[in-house]
N, C-alpha and C positions, 0 to 999 in steps of 0.2 A: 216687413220687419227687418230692420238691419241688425247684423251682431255686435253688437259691442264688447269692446274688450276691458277690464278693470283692471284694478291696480291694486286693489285689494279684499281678500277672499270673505264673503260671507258666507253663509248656515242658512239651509235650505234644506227640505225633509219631501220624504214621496215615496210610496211601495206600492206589493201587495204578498203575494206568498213564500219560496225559499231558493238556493243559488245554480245556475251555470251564468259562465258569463256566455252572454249571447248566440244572437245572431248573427254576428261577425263569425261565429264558428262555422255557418252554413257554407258561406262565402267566403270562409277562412280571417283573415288578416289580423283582428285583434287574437283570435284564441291561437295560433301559430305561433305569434310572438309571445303570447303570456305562457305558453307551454315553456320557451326558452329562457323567458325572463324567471320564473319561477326556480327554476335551477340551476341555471347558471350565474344568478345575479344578474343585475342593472346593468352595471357597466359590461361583464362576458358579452350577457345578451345583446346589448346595443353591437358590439363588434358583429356578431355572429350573424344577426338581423343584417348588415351591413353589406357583410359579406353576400349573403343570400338576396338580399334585395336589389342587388344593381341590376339583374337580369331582368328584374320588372320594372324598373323605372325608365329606361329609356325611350319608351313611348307613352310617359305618363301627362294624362289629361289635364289643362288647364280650364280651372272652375270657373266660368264668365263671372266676374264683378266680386274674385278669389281676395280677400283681404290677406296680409301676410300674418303666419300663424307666431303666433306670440312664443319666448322660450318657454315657457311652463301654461299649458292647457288649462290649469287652475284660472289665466289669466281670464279664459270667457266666462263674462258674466251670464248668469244662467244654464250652465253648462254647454255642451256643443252636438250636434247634430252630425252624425256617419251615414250616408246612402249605401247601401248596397244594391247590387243587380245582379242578375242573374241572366245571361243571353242563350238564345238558342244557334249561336255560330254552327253551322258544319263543316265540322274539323273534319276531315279525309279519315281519322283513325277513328270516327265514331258515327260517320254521315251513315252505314249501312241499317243504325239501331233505329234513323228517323222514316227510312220511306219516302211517302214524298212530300216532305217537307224538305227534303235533301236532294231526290233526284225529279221531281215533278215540276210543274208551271210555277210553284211558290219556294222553288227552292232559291231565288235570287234575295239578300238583305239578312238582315240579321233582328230580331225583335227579343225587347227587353220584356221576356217573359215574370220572372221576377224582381218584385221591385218590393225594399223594406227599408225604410227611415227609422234609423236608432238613435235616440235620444238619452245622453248620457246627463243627469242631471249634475248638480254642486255637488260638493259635501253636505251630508254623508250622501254617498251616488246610491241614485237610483235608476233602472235602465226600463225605456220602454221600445217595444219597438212593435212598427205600424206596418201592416202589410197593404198593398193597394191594389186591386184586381190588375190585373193585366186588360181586360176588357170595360175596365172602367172610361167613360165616354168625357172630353175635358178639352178644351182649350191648350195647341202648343206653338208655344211662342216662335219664333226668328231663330232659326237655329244653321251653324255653318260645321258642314263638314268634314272630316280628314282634308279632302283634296278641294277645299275651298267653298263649293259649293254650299249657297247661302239657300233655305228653304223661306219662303213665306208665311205668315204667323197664320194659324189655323184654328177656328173656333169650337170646333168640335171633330175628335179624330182621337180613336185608342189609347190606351196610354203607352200600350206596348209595344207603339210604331215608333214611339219619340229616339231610341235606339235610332233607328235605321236612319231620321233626318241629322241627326248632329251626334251622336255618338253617346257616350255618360253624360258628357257638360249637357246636352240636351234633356237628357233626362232629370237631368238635376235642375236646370231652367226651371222644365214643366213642374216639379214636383214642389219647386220652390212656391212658383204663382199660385199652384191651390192652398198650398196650407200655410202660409207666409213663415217656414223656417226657411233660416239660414242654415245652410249643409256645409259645412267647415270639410268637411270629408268625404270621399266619394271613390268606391271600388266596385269594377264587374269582373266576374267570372262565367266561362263558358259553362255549357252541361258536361262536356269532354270535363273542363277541371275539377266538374263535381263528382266524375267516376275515380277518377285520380285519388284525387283526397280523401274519399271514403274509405279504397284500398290503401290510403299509407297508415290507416288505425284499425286496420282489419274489421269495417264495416259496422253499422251501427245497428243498434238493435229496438226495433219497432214493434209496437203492440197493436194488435187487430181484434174489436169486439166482433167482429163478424168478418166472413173470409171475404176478400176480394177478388173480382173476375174484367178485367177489363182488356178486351178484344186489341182496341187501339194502341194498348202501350203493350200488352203482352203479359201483363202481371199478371199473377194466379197466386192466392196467397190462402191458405186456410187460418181461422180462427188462432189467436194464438202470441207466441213471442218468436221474432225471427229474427236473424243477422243480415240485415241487407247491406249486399258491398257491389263493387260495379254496377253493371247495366240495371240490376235489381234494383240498386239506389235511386237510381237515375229516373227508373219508371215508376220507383216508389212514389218520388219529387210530382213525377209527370202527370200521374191518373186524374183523372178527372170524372171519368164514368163509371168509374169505380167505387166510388165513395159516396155519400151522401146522396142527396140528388143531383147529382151529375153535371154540377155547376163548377165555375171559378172561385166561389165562395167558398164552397165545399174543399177544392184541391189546397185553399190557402191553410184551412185550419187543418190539414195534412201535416202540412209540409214543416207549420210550428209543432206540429208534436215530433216531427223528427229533427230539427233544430234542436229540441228542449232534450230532446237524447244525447243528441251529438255532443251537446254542451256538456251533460253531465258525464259522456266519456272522456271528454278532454280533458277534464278537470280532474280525473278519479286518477287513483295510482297507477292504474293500467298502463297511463299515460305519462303522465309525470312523472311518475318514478319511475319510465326509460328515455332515457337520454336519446340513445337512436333511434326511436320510435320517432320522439320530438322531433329531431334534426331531418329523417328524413319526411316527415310532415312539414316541416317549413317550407324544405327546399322541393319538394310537389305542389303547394300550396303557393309560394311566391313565384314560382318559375309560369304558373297557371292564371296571375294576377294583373288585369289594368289598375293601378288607380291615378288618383287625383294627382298634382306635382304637390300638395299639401299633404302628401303621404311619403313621400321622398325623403325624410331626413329621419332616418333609423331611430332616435330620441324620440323626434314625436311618437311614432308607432311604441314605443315601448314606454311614453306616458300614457300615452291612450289602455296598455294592456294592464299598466299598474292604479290607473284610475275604474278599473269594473273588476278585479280580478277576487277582492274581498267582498263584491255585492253579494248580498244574501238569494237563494232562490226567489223568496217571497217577493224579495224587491225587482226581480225582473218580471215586468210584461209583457205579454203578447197581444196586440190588439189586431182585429182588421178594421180598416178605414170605414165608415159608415157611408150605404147608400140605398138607392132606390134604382127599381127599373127602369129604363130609359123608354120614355112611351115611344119613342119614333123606332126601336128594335129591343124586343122581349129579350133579344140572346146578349143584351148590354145594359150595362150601369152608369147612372149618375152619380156625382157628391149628393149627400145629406150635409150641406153644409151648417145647419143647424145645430145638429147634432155633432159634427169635425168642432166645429169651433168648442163646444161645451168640452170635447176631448184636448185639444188643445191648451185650452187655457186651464184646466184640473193640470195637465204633462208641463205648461211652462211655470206654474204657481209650484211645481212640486210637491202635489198632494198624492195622498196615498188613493189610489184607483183598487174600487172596486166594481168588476164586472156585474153587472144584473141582469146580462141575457142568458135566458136560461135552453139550452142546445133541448134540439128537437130531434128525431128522427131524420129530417133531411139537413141535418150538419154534418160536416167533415169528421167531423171528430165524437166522442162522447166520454163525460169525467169521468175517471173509475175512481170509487171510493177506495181506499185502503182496506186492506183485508184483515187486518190487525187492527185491535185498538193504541188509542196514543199512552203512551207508558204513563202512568198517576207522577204528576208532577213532583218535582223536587221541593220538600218542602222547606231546606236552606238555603234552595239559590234566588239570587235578589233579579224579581221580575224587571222586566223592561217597563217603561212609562208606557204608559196606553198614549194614541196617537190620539191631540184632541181634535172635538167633531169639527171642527175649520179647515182642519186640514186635512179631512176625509170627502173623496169626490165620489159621487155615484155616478156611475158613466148612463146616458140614457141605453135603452132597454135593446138598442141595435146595434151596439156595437159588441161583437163578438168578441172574446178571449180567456186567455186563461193565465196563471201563474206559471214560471217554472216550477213551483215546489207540484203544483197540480199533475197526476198521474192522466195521460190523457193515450185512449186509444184511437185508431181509426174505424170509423164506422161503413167497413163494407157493405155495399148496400144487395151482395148474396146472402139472402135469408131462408 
């Protein structure tokens, strides 16, 4: 699927529950700049973005087959597509938190632990964003690295190795070939950036239906509401055996309920209504930043943060990708391409997605109902149009997720 670009803007619709803007917040770059855009104005912001971003741009990655981005974002038809990633580098100021991943036989390379495709639709925008196993098993194409080095395409091999053969663009290659988006955009950040930028908003606060205990990362959390800021972020992100059953499936639906927080701190006054708070979140956040060269021109990033910054909760999703066990290794995943496609083409038609997997005891996560009821309606305010059924998609029954408006804890698996 190639992007095309228009010329002029149609009406297009797609949801599901209520607002932060994204998953770009996890990974920083959109909610960074809409923090700045928001108060200081369009035009301050683009300076100020400007100012802060050249630190991150001078080893910014070119997209294999990068089309050039048009002046107004509005221009892509169908909206446009943001990678984000997530790498496990060890940084010298944070190798001691890994072990040996850092000083043992596997500390050479660097793997793309997390990886998330956000899909920003038309107007009026709607945002989904897909998460993909790190140990999801796939096809990675021809990929050439920093220092030249050309890899071999490969038929089946991690997904979370595509990093170490060709860097983002590789990642984005691979990410392209399975699910035919075009990725307009493309950002990684290290685990070091992720302690960083938690502490520039004094930490985020996560909910635990049941405490967590996991050996490996070091977490120990009781039942609860906590403030997690550094290395406790960090291993919040990381647990694995801690949650759920003790899968990569498990650690994803994690790490969207800390996304789905983070979001909504960035958004709240906490934040926005400090200036410095902001400023020195940009510039930890961008100075922490690879992206794409189609992230390089301060305008685009701040059409991007002006095009999700009014999405509703409801209208952001979180999905994970759908799969199956890989019969040649129980501890790895295939696509469900069957069911990817039925997600896809609901995400490019911009229908309203609604989730019908219903979370079990060995998910990452579990919904909490509201502890209040909903206030009795307003009986003078003028309802919104109910969405018709055409443009309501039921996702099949395997792919996990939830809304941002949805309250969602972590489900430790100390019981």
């Amino acid at each position: 699927m190639s992007a095309k670009i228009r010329r002029r803007k149609t009406v297009a619709r797609h949801g599901q529950l209520r607002t932060p803007s994204p998953i770009s917040q996890l990974f920083k770059i959109v909610g960074v700049v809409l923090a700045v855009v928001l108060v200081s104005g369009v035009s301050v912001g683009a300076f100020v973005v400007s100012d802060l971003y050249g630190t991150a741009t001078a080893d910014a990655v070119e997209l294999e087959g990068q089309k050039p981005v048009p002046p107004n974002i509005s221009e892509f038809e169908g909206g446009f597509d943001l990678l984000l990633v997530g790498t496990d580098a060890c940084e010298e100021a944070y190798a001691g938190y890994f072990g040996d991943r850092c000083s043992g036989p596997d500390a050479e390379g660097n793997l793309n632990d997390v990886n998330i495709l956000v899909h920003v639709s038309e107007e009026p925008r709607r945002i989904t964003a897909v998460s993909f196993p790190r140990d999801l098993m796939l096809p990675i194409p021809e990929c050439t690295d920093a220092d030249g080095n050309t890899s071999s395409a490969m038929s089946k091999q991690p997904l979370n190795t595509s990093y170490g053969y060709g860097g983002l663009n590789c990642v984005a290659k691979t990410i392209t070939n399975l699910t035919g988006q075009d990725i307009e955009f493309a950002a990684s950040v290290t685990f070091g950036g992720v302690i960083e930028i938690t502490n520039a908003i004094g930490g985020v606060d996560v909910c635990l239906a049941n405490p967590i205990y996991d050996p490996d990362t070091g977490l120990d959390l009781a039942a609860g509401t906590h403030n997690v800021a550094g290395i406790d972020a960090l291993q919040f992100l990381r647990t694995r055996h801690g949650v759920g059953d003790g899968s990569d499936l498990g650690r994803i639906s994690n790490q969207q309920q800390y996304m789905s927080s983070l979001a909504r701190k960035l958004i709240s006054g906490e934040v926005l209504g400090n200036v410095p708070v902001m400023l020195k979140l940009a510039n930890t956040a961008l100075s922490n930043l690879e992206a794409s060269t189609s992230l390089t021109n301060p305008m685009t990033i701040v059409q991007v943060a002006l095009a999700v910054k009014d999405v509703p909760f409801e209208d952001i999703v979180f999905l994970q990708y759908p799969t199956y066990e890989d019969f040649d290794n129980s501890n790895k995943v295939v696509a469900d391409t069957e069911a990817a496609q039925a997600m896809w083409d609901a995400i490019n038609a911009n229908q309203q997605l609604q989730v019908t997997h219903e979370n079990t005891e060995n998910d990452g996560v579990v919904i909490q109902e509201p502890e209040t009821p909903a206030p009795a309606p307003d009986e003078s305010a003028t309802e919104a149009p109910a969405t018709p059924a055409e443009n309501i998609a039921e996702l099949p029954s395997n792919i996990k997720g939830n809304s941002a408006a949805q309250q969602t804890c972590s489900n430790g698996n100390v019981r």
